[in-house]
TORMARGU-984026 format. One record per residue (C-alpha): x, y, z; residue number from 0; residue in one letter; chain. Coordinates in Angstrom, 2 decimals, always signed. Layout:
<nodes>
[[X Y Z] NUM A A]
...
</nodes>
This chain:
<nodes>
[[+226.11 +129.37 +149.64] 0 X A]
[[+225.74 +130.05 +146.19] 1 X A]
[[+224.95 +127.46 +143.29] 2 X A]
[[+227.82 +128.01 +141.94] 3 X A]
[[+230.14 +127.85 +144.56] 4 X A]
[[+228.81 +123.94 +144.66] 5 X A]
[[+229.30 +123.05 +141.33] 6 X A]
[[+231.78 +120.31 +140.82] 7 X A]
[[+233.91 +122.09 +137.68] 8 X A]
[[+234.49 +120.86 +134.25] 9 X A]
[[+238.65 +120.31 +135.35] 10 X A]
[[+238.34 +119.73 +138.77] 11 X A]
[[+235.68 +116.68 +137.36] 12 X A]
[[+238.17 +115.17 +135.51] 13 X A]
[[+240.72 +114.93 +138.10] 14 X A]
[[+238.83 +114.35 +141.29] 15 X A]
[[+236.93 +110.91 +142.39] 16 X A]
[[+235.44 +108.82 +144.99] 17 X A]
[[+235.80 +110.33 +148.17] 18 X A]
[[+237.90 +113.46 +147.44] 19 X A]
[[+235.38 +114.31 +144.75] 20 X A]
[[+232.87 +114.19 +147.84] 21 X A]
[[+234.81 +116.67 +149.98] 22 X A]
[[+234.94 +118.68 +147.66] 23 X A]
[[+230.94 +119.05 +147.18] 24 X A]
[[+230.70 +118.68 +151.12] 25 X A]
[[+233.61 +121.33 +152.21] 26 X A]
[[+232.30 +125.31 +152.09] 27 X A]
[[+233.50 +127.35 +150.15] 28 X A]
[[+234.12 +131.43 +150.03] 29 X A]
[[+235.65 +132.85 +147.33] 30 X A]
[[+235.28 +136.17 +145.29] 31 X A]
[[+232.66 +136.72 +142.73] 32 X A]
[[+235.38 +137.69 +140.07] 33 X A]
[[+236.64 +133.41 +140.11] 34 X A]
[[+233.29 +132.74 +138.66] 35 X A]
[[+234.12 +134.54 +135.16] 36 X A]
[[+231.98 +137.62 +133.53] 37 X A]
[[+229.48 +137.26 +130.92] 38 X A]
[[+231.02 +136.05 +127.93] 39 X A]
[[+234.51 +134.26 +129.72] 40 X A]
[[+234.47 +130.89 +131.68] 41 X A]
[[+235.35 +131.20 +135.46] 42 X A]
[[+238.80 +129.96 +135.79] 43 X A]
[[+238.14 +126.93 +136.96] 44 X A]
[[+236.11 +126.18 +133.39] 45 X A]
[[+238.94 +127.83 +131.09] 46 X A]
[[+241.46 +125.02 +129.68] 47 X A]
[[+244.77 +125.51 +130.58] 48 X A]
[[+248.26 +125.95 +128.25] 49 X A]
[[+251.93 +126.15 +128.83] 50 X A]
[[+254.11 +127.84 +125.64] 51 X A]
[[+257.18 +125.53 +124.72] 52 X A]
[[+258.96 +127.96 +122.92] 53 X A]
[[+258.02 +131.69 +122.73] 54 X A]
[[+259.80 +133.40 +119.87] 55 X A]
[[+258.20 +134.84 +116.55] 56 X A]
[[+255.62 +132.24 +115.67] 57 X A]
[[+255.13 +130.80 +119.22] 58 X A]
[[+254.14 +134.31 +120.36] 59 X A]
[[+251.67 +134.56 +117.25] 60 X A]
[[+249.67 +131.19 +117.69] 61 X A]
[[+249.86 +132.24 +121.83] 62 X A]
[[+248.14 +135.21 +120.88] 63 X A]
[[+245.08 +133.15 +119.30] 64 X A]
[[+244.70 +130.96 +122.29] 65 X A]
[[+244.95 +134.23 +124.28] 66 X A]
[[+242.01 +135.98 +122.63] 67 X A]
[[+240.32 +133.28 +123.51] 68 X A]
[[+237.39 +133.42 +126.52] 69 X A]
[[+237.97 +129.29 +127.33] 70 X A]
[[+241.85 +129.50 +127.67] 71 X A]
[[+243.72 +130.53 +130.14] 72 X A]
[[+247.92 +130.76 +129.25] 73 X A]
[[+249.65 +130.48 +132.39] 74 X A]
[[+253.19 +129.95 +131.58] 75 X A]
[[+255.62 +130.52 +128.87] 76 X A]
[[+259.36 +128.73 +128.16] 77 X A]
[[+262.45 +129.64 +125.69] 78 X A]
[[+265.82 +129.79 +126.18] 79 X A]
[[+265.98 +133.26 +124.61] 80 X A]
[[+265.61 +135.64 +127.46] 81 X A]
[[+264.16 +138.64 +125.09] 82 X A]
[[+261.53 +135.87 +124.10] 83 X A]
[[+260.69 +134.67 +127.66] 84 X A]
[[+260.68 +138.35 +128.56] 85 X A]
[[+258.19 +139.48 +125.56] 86 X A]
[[+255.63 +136.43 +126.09] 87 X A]
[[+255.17 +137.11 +129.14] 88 X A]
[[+254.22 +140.42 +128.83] 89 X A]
[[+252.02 +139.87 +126.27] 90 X A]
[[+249.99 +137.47 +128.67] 91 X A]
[[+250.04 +139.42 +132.05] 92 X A]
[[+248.81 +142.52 +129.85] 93 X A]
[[+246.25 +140.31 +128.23] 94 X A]
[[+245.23 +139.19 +131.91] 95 X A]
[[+246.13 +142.83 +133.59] 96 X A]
[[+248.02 +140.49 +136.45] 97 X A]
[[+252.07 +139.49 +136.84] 98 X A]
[[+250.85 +136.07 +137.02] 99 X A]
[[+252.07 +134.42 +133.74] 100 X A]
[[+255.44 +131.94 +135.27] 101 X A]
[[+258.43 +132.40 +132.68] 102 X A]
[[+261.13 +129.07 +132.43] 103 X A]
[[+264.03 +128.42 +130.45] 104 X A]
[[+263.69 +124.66 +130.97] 105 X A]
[[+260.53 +122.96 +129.71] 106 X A]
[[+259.96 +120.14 +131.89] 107 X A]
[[+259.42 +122.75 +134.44] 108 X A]
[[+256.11 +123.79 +132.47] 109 X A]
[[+255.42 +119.97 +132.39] 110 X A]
[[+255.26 +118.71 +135.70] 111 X A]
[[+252.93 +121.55 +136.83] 112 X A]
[[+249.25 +120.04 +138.03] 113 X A]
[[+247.35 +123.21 +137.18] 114 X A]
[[+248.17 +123.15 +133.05] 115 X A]
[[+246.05 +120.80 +130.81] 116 X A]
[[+247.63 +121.33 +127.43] 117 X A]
[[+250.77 +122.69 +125.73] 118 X A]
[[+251.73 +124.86 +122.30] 119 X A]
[[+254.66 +123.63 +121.35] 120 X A]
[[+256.39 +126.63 +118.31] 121 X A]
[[+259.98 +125.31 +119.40] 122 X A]
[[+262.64 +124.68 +116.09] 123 X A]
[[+261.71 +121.10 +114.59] 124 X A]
[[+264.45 +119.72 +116.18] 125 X A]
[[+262.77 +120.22 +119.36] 126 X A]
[[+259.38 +118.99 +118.44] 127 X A]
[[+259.61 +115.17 +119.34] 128 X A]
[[+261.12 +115.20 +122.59] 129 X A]
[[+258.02 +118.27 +123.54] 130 X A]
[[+255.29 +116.28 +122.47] 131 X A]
[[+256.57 +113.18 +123.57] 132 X A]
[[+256.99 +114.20 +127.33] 133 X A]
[[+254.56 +116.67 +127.26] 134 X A]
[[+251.80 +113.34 +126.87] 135 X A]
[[+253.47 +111.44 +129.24] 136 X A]
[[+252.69 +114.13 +131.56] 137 X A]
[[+249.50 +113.88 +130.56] 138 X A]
[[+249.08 +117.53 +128.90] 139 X A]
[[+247.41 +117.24 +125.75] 140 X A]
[[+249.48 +118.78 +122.47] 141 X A]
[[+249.04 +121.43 +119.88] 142 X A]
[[+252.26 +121.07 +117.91] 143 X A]
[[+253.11 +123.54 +115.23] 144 X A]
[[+254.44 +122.09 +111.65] 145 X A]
[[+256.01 +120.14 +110.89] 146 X A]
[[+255.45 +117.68 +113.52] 147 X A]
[[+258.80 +116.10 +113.37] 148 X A]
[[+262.93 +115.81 +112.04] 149 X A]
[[+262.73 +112.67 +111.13] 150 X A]
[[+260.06 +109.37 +110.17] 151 X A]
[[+260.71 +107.15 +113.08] 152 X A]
[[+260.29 +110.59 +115.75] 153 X A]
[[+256.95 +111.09 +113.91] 154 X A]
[[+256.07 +107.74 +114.72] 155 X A]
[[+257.16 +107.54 +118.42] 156 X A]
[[+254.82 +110.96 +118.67] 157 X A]
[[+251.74 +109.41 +117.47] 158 X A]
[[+252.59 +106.72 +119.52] 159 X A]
[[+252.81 +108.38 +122.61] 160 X A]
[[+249.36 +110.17 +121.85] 161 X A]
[[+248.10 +107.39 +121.42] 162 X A]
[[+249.65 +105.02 +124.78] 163 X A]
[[+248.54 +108.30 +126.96] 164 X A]
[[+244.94 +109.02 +125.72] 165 X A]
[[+246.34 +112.74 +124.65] 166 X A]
[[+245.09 +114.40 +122.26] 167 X A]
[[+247.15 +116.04 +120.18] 168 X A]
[[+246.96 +118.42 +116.66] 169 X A]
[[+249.61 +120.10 +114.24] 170 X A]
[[+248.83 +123.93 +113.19] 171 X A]
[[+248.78 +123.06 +109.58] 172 X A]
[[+246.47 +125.71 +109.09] 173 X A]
[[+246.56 +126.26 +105.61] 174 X A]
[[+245.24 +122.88 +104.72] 175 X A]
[[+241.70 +124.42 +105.06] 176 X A]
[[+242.54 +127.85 +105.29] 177 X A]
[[+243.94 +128.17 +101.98] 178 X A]
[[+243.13 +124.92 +100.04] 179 X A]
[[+239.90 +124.20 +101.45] 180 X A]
[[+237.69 +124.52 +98.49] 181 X A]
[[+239.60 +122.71 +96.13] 182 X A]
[[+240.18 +119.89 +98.55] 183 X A]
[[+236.26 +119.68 +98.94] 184 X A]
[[+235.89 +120.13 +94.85] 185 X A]
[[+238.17 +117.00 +94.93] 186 X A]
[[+236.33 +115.44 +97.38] 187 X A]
[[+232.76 +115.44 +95.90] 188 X A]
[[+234.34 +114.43 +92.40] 189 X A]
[[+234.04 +117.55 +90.55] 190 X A]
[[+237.80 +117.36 +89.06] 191 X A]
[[+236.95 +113.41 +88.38] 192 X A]
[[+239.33 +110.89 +88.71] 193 X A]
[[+242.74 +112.66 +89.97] 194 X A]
[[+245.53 +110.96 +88.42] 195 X A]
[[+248.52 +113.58 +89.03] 196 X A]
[[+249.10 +116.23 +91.63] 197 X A]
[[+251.54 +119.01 +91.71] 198 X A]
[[+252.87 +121.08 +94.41] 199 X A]
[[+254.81 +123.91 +94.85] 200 X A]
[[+257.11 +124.00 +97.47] 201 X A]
[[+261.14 +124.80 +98.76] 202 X A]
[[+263.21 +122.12 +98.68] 203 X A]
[[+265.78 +120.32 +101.05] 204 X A]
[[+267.56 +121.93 +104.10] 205 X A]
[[+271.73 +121.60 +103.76] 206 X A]
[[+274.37 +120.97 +106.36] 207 X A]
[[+275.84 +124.21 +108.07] 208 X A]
[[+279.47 +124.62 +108.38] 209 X A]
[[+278.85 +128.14 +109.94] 210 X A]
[[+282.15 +128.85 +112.62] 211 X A]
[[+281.13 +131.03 +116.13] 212 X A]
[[+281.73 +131.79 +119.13] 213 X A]
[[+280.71 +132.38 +122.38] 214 X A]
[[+276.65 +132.56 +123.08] 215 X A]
[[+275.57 +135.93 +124.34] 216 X A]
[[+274.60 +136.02 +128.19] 217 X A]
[[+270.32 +135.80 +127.17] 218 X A]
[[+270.74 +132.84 +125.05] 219 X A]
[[+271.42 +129.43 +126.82] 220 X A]
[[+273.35 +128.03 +123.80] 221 X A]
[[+273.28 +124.32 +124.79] 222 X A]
[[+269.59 +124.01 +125.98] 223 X A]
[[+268.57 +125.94 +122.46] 224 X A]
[[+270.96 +122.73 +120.41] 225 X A]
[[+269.65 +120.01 +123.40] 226 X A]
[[+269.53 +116.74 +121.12] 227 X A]
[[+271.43 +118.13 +117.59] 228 X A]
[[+274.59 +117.79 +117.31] 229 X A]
[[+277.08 +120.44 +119.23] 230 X A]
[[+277.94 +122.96 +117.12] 231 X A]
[[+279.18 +126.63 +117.93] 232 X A]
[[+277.14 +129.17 +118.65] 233 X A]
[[+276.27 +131.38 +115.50] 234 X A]
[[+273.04 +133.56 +114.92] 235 X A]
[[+272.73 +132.52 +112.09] 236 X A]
[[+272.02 +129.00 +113.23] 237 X A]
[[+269.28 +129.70 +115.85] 238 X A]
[[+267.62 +132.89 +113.87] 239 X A]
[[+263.78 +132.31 +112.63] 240 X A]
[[+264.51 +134.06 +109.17] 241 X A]
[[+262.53 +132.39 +106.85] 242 X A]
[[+263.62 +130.42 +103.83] 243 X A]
[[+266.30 +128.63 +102.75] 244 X A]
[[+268.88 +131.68 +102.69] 245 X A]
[[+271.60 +130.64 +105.20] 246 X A]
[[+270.43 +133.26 +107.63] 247 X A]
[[+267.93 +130.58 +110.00] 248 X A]
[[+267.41 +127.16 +111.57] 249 X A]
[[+265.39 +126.31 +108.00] 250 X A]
[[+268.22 +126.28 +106.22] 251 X A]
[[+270.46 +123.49 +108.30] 252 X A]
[[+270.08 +120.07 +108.19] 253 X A]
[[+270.15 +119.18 +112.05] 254 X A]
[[+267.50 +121.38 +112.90] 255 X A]
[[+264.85 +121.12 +110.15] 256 X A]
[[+263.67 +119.32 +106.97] 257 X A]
[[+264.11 +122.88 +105.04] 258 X A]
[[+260.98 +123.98 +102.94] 259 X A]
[[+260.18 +120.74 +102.20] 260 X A]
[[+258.92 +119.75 +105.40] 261 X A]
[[+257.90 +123.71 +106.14] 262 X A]
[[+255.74 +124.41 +103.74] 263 X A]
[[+255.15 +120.69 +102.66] 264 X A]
[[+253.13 +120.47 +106.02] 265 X A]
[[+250.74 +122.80 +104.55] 266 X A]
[[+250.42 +121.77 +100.35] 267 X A]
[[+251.50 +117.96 +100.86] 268 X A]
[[+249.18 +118.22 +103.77] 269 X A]
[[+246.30 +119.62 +101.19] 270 X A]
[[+246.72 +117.13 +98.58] 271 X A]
[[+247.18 +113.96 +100.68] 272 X A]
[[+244.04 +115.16 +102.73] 273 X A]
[[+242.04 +116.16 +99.52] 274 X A]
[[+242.92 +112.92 +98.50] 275 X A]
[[+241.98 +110.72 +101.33] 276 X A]
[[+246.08 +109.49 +101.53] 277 X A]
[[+246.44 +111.12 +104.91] 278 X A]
[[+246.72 +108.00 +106.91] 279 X A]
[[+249.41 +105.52 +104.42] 280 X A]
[[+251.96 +106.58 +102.25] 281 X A]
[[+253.47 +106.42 +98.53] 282 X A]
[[+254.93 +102.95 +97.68] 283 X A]
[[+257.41 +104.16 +95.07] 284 X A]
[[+259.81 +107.82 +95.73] 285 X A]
[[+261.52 +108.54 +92.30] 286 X A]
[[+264.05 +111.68 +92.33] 287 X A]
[[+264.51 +113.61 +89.22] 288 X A]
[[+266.61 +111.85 +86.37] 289 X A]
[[+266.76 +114.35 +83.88] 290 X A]
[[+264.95 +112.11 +81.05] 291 X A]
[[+261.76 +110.22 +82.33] 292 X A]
[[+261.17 +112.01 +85.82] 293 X A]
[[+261.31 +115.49 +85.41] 294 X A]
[[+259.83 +115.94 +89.36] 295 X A]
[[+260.55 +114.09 +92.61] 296 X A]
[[+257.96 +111.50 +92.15] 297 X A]
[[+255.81 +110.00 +94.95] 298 X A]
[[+253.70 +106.78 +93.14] 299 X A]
[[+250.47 +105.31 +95.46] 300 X A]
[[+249.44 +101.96 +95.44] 301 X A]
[[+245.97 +103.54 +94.10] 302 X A]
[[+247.64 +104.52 +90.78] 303 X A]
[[+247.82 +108.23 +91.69] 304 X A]
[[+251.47 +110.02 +91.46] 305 X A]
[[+252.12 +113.03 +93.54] 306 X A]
[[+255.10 +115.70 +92.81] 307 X A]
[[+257.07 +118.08 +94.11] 308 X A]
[[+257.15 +120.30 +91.27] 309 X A]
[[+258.66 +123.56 +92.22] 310 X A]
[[+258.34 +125.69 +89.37] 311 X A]
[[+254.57 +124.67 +88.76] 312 X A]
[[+251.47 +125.27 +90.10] 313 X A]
[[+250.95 +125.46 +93.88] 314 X A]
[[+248.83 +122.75 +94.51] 315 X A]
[[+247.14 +121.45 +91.47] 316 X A]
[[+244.64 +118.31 +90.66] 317 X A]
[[+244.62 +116.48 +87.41] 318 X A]
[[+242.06 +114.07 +86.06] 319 X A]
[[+243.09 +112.04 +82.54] 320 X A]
[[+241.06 +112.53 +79.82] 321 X A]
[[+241.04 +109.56 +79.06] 322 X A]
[[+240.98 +105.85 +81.31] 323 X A]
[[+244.35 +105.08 +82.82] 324 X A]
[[+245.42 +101.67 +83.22] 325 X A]
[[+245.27 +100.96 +87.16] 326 X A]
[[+244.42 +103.71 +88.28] 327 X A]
[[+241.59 +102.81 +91.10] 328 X A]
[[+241.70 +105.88 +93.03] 329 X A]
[[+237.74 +107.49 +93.75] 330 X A]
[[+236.96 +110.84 +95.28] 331 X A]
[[+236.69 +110.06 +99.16] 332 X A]
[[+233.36 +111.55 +99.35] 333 X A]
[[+233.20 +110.30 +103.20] 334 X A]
[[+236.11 +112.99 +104.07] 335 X A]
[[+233.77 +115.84 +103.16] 336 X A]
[[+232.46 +115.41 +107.14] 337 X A]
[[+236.02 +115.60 +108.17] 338 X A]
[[+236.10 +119.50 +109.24] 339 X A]
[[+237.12 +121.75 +112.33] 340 X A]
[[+235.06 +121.20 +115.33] 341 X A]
[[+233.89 +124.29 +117.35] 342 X A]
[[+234.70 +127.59 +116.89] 343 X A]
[[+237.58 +129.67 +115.46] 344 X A]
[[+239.72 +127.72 +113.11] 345 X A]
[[+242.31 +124.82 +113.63] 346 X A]
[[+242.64 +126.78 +117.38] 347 X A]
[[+239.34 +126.32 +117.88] 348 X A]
[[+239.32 +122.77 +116.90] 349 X A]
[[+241.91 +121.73 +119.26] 350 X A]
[[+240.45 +123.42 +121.74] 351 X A]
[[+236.89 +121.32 +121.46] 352 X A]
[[+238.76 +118.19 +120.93] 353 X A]
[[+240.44 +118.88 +124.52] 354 X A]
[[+236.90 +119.59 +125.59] 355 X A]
[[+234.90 +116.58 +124.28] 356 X A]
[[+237.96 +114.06 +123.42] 357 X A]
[[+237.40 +113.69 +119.93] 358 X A]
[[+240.29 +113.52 +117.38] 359 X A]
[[+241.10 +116.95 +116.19] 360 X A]
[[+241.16 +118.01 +112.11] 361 X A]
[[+244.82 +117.76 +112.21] 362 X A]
[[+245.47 +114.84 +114.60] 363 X A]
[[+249.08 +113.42 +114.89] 364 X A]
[[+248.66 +110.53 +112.65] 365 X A]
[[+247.66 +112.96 +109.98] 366 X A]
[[+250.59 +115.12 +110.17] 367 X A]
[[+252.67 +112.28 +110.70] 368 X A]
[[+251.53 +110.96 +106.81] 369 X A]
[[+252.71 +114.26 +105.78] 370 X A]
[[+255.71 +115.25 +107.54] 371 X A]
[[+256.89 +111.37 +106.38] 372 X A]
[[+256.09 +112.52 +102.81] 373 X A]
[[+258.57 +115.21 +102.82] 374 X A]
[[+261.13 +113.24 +105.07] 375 X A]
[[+260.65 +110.37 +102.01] 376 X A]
[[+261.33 +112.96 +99.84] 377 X A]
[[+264.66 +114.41 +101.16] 378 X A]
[[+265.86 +111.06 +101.45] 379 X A]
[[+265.53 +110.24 +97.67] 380 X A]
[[+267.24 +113.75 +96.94] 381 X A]
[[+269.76 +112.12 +99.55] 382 X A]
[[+270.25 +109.00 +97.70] 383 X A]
[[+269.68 +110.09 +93.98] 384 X A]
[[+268.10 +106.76 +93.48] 385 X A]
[[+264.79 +105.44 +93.35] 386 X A]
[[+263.31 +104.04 +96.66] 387 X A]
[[+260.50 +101.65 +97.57] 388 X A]
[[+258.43 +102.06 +100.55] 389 X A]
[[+256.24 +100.41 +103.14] 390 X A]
[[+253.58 +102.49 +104.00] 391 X A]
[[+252.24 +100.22 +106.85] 392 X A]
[[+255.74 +99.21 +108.02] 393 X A]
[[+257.21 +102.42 +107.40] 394 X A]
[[+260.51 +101.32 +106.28] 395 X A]
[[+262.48 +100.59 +102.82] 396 X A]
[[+262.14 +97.16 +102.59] 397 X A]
[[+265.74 +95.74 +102.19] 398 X A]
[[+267.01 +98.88 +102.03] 399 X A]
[[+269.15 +99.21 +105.09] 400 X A]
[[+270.82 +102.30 +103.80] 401 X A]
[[+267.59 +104.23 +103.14] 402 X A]
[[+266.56 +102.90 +106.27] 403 X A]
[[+269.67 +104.19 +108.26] 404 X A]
[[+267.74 +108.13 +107.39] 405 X A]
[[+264.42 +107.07 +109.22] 406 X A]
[[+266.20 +108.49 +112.50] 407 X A]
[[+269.04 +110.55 +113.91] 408 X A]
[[+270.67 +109.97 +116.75] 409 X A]
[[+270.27 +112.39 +119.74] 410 X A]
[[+272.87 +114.06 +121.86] 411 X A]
[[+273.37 +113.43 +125.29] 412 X A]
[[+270.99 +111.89 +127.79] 413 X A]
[[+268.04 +112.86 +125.04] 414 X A]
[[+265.61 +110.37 +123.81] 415 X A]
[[+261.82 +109.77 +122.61] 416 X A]
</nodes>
């Protein structure tokens, strides 16, 4: 018997113990050379595992990074899109040269299986909550695509749920560092000085759809693709990924995502509050434009620093005051500039090595939570047309039970985080 064929492997380690862990050192074991990898790729057995919750345009995309990848191993893919379901899959069993990649319309089916350690999750927004929520009480660990959630209070109940299950779990804000990197580390080490104002660039709110329809074609399982929004008929142009705010996708409508606010906020909010060092509480003070003293949606921090949604300036720009502003105590959080991607190959990679070692990854849950609630605050006070004031440890308006009512939607059916 080989060496190898004794070893005790990195998965089977974590899920074996006592006596069964000593059977399985004790019991022989023949098996063919190929199991135990080639130079350069894990054996099997070593390779993390991953499920795809949702398979269209930009879950086939992200797949394809954690495919290329020697320490992964995809092994099943989910949508209720048949052409989707159809397409992922063969991307993987080519990748793999085997038939061996499952294909489900149903999620949970992905879930319960033993074999698969963590899940993507590239499903519509209004999807993301219930995914990630499940998907660690199964005990999968999550990489959830932005933004994490619909709403505040399903944001929450995520990070929550990472947290109750020992999961960990990252958003694929990529461009935090990808794009805005530098500048967030010139802001970091001081080099702007002392930030008073931020601008950034981004879409604005989604709007409600009163798109008619009809009947679903045969490949698309209408209801599973609404599950907890609202029932509304079927229409392409309700379930299509076309980007923007155009009428033509799920961005555009209200009960499926927070438009480009949340979209693209994920990625520029998510730069400035992490350039910052605001990542982890929240404005105090959301002021909508007035037309006279607030010429931007207005987010004010307890630290003296205002942030804005600005969308005809800048994309995501720093300013210092020339001159000392009147309580203003915010200092470049030097500490943050050890705050990077772990391991190898980008925000994939990082997720990937927190799975590995168990250490929070660059865009952990709690992060994109402070984000995505950033936008959601923001949409709110474009809602309301009045100024709101916020509790960033609470998270709630206090006294505000009106404000407070648009913390959460209710779900259809039997769904529920």
């Amino acid at each position: 018997m080989s060496n190898q064929s004794k070893k005790i492997t990195r998965r089977k380690a974590l899920k074996l113990s006592g006596a069964t862990a000593g059977a399985a050192l004790a019991a022989p074991s023949l098996v063919p050379a190929s199991v135990f990898g080639a130079p350069g790729r894990p054996a099997p057995s070593e390779r993390i595992t991953m499920g795809v919750l949702g398979s269209g345009g930009r879950g086939k995309g992200v797949m394809r990074g954690f495919l290329n990848r020697p320490d992964v191993h995809v092994l099943a893919v989910c949508d209720v899109q048949k052409r989707n379901r159809d397409d992922a899959k063969r991307h993987v069993d080519g990748k793999y040269k085997n038939q061996d990649c499952k294909d489900y319309i149903d999620f949970r089916e992905i879930l319960v299986r033993k074999d698969i350690d963590t899940v993507l999750i590239a499903s519509p927004d209004h999807w993301h909550a219930i995914m990630a929520v499940e998907a660690c009480k199964h005990g999968k660990d999550v990489y959830c695509e932005k933004p994490l959630s619909l709403t505040i209070q399903e944001g929450r109940a995520m990070v929550d749920a990472a947290r109750r299950y020992n999961r960990m779990c990252s958003s694929g804000s990529q461009r935090v560092l990808g794009d805005y990197g530098k500048i967030c580390r010139r802001v970091q080490k001081g080099e702007l000085g002392q930030i008073q104002e931020v601008f950034v660039n981004i879409g604005g709110p989604p709007r409600h759809c009163y798109l008619g329809g009809g009947e679903a074609p045969a490949e698309v399982d209408w209801d599973r693709w609404l599950g907890p929004a609202p029932w509304a008929p079927y229409n392409p142009n309700r379930m299509s990924r076309a980007y923007g705010l155009g009428g033509k996708g799920w961005r555009t409508w209200h009960d499926y995502s927070g438009g480009m606010m949340t979209d693209w906020g994920g990625h520029k909010f998510g730069a400035a509050l992490f350039a910052m060092g605001l990542d982890e509480t929240g404005p105090t003070t959301i002021v909508p434009p007035d037309g006279k003293d607030h010429k931007y949606l207005t987010y004010i921090y307890e630290n003296g620093v205002h942030l804005y949604h600005s969308p005809n300036k800048g994309n995501v720009d720093f300013v210092a005051p020339k001159e000392k502003v009147a309580g203003l105590t915010w200092e470049p959080p030097k500490h943050l500039l050890e705050r990077d991607y772990k391991g190898s190959g980008g925000i994939q990679g990082d997720f990937i090595e927190s799975v590995k070692t168990r250490q929070r990854p660059f865009r952990d849950f709690e992060f994109a939570h402070r984000v995505a609630t950033v936008c959601h605050l923001g949409n709110i006070a474009y809602t309301l047309k009045r100024p709101l004031k916020w509790d960033p440890i609470k998270e709630e308006f206090p006294g505000d039970e009106q404000a407070n009512r648009l913390r959460w939607r209710p779900m259809r059916g039997s769904w529920s985080v």
